[in-house]
C-alpha distance (Angstrom), angle and dihedral (degrees) to the residues before:
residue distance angle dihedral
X1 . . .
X2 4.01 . .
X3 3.33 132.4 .
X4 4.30 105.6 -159.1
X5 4.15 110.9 -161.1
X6 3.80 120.6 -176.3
X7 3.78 103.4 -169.1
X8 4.19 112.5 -134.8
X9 3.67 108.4 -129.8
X10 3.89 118.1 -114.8
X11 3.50 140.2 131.5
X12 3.77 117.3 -12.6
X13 3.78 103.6 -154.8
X14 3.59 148.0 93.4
X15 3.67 105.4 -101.7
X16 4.36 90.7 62.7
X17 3.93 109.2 96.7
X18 3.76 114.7 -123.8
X19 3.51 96.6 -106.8
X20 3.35 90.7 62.4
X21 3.90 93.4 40.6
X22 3.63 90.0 56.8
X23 4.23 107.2 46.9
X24 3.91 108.6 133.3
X25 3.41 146.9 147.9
X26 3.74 108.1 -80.5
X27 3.61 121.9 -153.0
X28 3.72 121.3 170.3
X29 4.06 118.9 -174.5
X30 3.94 132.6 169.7
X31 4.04 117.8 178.4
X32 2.92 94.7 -12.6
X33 3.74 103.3 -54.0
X34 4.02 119.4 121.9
X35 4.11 106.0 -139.2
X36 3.75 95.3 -178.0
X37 4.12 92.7 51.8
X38 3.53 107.9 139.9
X39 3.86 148.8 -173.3
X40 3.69 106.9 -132.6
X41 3.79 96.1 -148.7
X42 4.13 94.1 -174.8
X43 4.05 91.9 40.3
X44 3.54 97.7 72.0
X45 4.03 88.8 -69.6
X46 4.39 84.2 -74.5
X47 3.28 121.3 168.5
X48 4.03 127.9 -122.2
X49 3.38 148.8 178.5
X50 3.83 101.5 -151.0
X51 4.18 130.0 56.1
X52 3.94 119.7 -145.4
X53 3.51 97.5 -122.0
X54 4.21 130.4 141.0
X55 3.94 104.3 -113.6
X56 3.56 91.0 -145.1
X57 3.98 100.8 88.8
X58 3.95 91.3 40.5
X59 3.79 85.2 54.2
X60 3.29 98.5 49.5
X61 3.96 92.2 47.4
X62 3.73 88.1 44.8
X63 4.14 86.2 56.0
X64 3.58 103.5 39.8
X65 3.73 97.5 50.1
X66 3.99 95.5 39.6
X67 3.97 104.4 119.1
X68 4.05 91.8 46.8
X69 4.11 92.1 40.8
X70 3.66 87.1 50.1
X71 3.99 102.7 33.5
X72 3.90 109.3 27.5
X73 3.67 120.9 88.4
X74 3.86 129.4 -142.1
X75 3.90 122.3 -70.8
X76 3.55 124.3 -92.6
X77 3.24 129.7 -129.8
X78 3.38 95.2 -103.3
X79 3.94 99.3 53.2
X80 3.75 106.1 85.8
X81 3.39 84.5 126.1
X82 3.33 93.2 70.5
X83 4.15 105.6 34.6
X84 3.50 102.3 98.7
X85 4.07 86.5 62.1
X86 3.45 94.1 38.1
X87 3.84 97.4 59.4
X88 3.36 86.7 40.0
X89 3.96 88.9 69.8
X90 3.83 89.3 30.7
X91 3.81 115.2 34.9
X92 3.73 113.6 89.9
X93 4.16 80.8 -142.2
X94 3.96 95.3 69.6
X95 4.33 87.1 70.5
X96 3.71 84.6 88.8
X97 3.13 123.7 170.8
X98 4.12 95.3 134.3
X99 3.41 93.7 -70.4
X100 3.88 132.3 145.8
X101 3.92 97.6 -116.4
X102 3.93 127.8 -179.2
X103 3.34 124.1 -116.6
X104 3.28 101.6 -93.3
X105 3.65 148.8 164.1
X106 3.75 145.8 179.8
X107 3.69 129.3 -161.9
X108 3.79 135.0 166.8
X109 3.55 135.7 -130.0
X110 4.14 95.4 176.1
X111 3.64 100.2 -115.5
X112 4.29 93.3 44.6
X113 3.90 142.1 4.4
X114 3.40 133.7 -120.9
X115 3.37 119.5 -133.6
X116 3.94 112.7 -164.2
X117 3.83 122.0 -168.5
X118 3.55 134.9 -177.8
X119 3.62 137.1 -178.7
X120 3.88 132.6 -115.6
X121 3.98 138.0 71.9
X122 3.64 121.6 -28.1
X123 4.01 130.6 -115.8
X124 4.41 85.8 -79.5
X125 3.79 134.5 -12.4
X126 3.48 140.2 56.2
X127 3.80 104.7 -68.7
X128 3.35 124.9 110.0
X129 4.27 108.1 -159.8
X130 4.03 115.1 -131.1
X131 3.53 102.0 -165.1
X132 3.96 135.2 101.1
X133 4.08 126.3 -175.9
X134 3.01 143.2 137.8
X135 3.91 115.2 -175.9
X136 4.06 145.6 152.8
X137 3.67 108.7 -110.4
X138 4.34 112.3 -168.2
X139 3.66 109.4 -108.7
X140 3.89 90.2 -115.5
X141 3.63 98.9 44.2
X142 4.31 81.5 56.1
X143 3.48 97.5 46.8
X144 3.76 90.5 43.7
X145 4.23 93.3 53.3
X146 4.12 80.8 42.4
X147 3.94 97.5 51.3
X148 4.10 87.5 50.1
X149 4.01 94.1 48.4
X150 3.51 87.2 50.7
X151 3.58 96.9 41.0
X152 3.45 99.2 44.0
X153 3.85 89.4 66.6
X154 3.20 98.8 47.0
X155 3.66 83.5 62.5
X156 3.25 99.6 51.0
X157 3.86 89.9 50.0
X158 3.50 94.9 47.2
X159 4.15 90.6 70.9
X160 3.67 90.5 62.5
X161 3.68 123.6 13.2
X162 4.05 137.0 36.2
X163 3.55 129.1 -117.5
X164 3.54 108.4 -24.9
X165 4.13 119.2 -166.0
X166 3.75 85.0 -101.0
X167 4.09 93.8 58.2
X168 4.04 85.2 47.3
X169 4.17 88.5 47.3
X170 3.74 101.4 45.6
X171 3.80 85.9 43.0
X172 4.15 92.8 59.1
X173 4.11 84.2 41.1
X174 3.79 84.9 57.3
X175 3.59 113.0 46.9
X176 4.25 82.0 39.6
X177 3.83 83.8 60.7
X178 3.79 93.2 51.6
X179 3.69 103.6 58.0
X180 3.89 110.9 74.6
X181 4.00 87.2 -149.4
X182 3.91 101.9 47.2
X183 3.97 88.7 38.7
X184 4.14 84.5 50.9
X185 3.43 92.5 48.7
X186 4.21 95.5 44.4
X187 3.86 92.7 49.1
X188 3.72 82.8 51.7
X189 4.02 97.5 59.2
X190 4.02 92.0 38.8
X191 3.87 84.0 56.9
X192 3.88 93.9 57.4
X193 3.79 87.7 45.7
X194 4.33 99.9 -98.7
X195 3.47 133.2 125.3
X196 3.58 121.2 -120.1
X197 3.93 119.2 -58.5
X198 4.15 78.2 0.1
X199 3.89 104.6 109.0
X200 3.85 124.7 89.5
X201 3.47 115.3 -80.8
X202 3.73 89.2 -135.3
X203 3.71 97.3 57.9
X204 3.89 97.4 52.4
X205 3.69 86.6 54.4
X206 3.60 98.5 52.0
X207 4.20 80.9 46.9
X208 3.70 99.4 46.9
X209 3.47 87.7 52.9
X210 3.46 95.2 46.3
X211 3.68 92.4 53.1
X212 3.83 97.0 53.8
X213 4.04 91.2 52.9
X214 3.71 91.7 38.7
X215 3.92 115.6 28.7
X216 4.03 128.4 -90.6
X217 3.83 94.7 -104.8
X218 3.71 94.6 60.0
X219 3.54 99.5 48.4
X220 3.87 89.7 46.6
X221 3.50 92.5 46.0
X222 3.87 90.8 51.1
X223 3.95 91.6 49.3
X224 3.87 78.1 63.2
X225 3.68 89.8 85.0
X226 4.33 95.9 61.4
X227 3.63 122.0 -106.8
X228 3.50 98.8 -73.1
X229 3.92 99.9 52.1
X230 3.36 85.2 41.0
X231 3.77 113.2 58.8
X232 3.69 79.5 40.9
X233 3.69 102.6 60.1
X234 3.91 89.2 37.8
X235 4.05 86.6 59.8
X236 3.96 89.9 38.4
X237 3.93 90.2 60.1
X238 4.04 92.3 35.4
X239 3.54 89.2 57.6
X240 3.92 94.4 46.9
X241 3.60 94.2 52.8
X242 3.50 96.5 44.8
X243 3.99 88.8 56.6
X244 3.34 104.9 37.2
X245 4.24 90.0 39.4
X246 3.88 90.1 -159.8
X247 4.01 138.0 81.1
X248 3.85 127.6 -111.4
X249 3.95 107.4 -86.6
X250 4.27 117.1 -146.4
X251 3.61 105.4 -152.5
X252 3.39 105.9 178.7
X253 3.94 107.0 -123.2
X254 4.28 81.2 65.8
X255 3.92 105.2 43.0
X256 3.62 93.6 106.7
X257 3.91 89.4 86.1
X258 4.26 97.4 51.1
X259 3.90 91.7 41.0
X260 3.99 82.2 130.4
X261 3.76 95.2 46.8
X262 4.09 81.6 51.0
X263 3.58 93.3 59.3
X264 3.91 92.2 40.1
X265 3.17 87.6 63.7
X266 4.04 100.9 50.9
X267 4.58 79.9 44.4
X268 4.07 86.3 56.2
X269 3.59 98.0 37.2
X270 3.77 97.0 -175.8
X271 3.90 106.0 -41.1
X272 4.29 89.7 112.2
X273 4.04 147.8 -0.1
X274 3.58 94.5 -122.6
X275 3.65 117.1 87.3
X276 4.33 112.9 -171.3
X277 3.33 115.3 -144.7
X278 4.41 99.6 -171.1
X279 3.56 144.1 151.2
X280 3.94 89.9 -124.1
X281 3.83 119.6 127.3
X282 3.47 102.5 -119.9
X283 4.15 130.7 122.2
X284 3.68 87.7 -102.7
X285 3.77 93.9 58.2
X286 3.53 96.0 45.7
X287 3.56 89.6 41.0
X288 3.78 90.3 64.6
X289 3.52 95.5 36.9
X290 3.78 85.3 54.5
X291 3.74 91.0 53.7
X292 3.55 97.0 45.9
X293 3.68 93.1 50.2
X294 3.94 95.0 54.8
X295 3.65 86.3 41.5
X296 3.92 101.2 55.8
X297 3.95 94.2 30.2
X298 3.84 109.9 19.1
X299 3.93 101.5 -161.3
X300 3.79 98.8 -128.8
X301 3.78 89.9 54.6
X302 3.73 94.6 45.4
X303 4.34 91.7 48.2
X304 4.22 81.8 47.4
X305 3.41 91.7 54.4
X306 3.69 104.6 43.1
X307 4.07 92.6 35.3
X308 3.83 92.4 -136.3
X309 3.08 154.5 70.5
X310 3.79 96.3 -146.5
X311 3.62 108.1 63.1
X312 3.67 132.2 170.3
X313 3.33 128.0 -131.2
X314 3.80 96.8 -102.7
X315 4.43 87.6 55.2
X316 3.90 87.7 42.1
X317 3.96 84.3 58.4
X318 3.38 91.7 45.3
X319 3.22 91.8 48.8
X320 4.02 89.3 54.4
X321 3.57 92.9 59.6
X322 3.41 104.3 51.9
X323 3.70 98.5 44.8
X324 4.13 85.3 44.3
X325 3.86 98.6 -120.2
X326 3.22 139.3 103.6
X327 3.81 132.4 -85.1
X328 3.27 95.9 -114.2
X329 3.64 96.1 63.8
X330 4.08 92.5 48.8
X331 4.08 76.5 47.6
X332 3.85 82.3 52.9
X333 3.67 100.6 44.8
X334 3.42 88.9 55.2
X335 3.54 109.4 49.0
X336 3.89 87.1 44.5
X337 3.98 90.4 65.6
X338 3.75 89.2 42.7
X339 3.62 95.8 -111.9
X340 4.08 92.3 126.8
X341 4.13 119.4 27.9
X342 3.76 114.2 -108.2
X343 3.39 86.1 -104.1
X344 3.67 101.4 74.3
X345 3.41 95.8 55.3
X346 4.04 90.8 51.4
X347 3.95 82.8 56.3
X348 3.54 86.4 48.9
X349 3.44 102.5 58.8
X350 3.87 86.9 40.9
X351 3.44 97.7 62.4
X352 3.52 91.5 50.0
C-alpha cells in the first residue's frame, strides 16, 4: 500500500496556506491495483492514475482519525444509528476540502484493514473513478503507507511554513502511539466507536476494571461491538453470572454447541477468563468461526460425501443435514475454497 505524491511547483514562501503548498499529483496503488484511476470526463475523457489534489487535508484526515481507522471494525447491521459518524472516520469522502474523492472506505479487523473500493463519480468534479477492490491490507503495511502520506507533507511544509495544526496533530498521534498504556487505552475508545479522550468516563471504568479481572483481549474484543452493544452485553453476562453463581461446564458428550468458545479459548491461550463469543469483524471472530466451521463440517469430509465440487443447492442442503448445520455454512465452505463466486452466497443469504 503506497501512496505516490508529485508536489506542483508554486510559491515558496511563508505567506501561501498549506493547502496550497501541498497540491500534487496523487497516486495511490496496492498489488498492483490503481484506486485513484480515473476517467477525466473534461480532458478529452483520458484516463489516469493520479488526482490533482493538495495532500494536506487527506493528511490531516488520515491523522486525526488514526486510532478508529486503525482499531474500529466494520458496522453491523444494526448500527445505522451510528453510520453517518462512522464514515465520517472511515470514508475517504469526509477529507473534504472540495475535492473529487473515491469511494472509499477503511475498516479494521485488529490484525489487517480492509480497504473497500467502488467505482463511480467522486463527492464533486468531473471524474468519474474506474476502479473496484476490496482487499485485506496487514496492519503494518497500512500504517507504514499512512506514516509516509503523512510524512511526506510534513516535508513539504517544513520548506516554507512553521508548525501547521497538522505538525501539532500528528505530533499528539505520535507520542499517544508510544506509550503502551495511553495507546491501550486509545485503541480501546476507537473500538466502541469514540474519538480520543471522547468516550464516557463511566464506561472506561466499568472496562478497565473489567479487563484487570478478566484479561485485556476480552474486554477489547467486546468493545468491538460499539458502545451501545457493548455496555449491553457486558450487563447481559453480569447479570447471568450473578444469577446463576456458577461458570459454563464442557462435558464432552455436549461440546458440539460451544465449538466457538473451544477455539476462543486456543485464540486467548491464557491471557483472561472471559472468552467473547460476538458477531464483530475482527480476526478473533473469524478465527472462531473458522474453527467451528472445520470442526462441524471438515471440508474433505463434506467434498467425500457429496462427490463434487459443484453442488446444487438441493446436494448443498443435503449436505446440511447430514453434517447437522446449516446451509449456509456448506454455502460458506464452499465459496471459501472458491468453488462458488462470492456472489452466490450473497444471494444466499438474500433469499433467506
Amino acid at each position: 500500500m503506497q501512496f505516490e505524491l508529485n508536489w506542483i511547483a508554486g510559491p515558496n514562501t511563508s505567506t501561501v496556506p498549506a493547502e496550497r503548498l501541498t497540491r500534487c499529483h496523487l497516486a495511490f496503488r496496492f498489488k498492483g491495483h490503481e484506486l485513484f484511476r480515473h476517467e477525466d470526463l473534461l480532458g478529452g475523457h483520458q484516463v489516469k492514475d493520479s488526482i490533482t489534489v493538495s495532500a494536506y487535508p487527506l493528511a490531516v484526515w488520515f491523522a486525526a482519525n488514526w486510532w478508529r481507522l486503525r482499531w474500529e471494525p466494520g458496522l453491523s447491521p444494526d448500527s445505522e444509528s451510528v453510520l453517518h459518524d462512522w464514515k465520517m472516520s472511515h470514508s475517504l469522502a469526509a477529507a473534504g476540502e472540495g475535492y473529487a474523492w473515491p469511494d472509499l472506505t477503511f475498516s479494521s479487523d485488529d490484525e489487517n484493514i480492509q480497504l473497500n473500493l467502488k467505482p463511480g463519480h467522486g463527492g464533486t468534479g468531473p471524474l468519474r473513478y474506474l476502479e473496484r477492490l476490496e482487499a485485506w491490507v496487514p496492519a503494518d503495511e497500512y500504517e507504514a503507507g499512512v506514516d509516509d502520506l503523512i510524512n511526506q507533507t510534513l516535508e513539504q511544509l517544513n520548506s516554507s511554513t512553521g508548525p501547521t495544526p497538522l505538525h501539532q496533530l500528528w505530533q499528539t498521534v505520535l507520542e499517544e502511539r508510544a506509550s503502551p498504556s495511553l495507546a491501550l487505552q486509545r485503541q480501546l475508545e476507537a473500538k466502541l466507536g469514540y474519538d480520543p479522550e471522547e468516550a464516557p468516563e463511566s464506561l472506561l471504568i466499568v472496562l478497565n476494571k473489567l479487563a484487570s479481572e478478566h484479561g485485556e483481549g476480552a474486554v477489547q474484543e467486546l468493545a468491538c461491538l460499539g458502545h451501545k452493544n457493548a455496555r449491553k452485553t457486558i450487563q447481559d453476562a453480569e447479570q447471568y453470572l450473578a444469577e446463576s453463581g456458577e461458570l459454563i461446564n464442557l462435558p464432552m458428550k455436549s461440546v458440539r454447541p460451544f465449538t466457538k468458545l473451544l477455539a476462543d479459548g486456543i485464540y486467548a491461550g491464557e491471557t483472561g477468563n472471559w472468552l467473547p463469543c460476538t458477531d464483530a469483524a475482527t480476526a478473533r471472530q473469524k478465527f472462531q468461526r473458522a474453527f467451528a466451521q472445520e470442526f462441524l463440517c471438515p471440508y474433505n469430509d463434506l467434498i467425500e460425501w457429496m462427490d463434487t465440487t459443484s453442488p446444487d443447492e438441493e446436494t448443498m442442503e443435503a449436505a446440511a443435514e447430514r453434517f447437522e448445520v446449516s446451509p449456509l455454512l456448506v454455502n460458506t465452505v464452499m465459496v471459501n475454497r472458491g468453488h462458488i463466486p462470492r456472489s452466490g452466497l450473497e444471494a444466499f443469504q438474500q433469499a433467506v
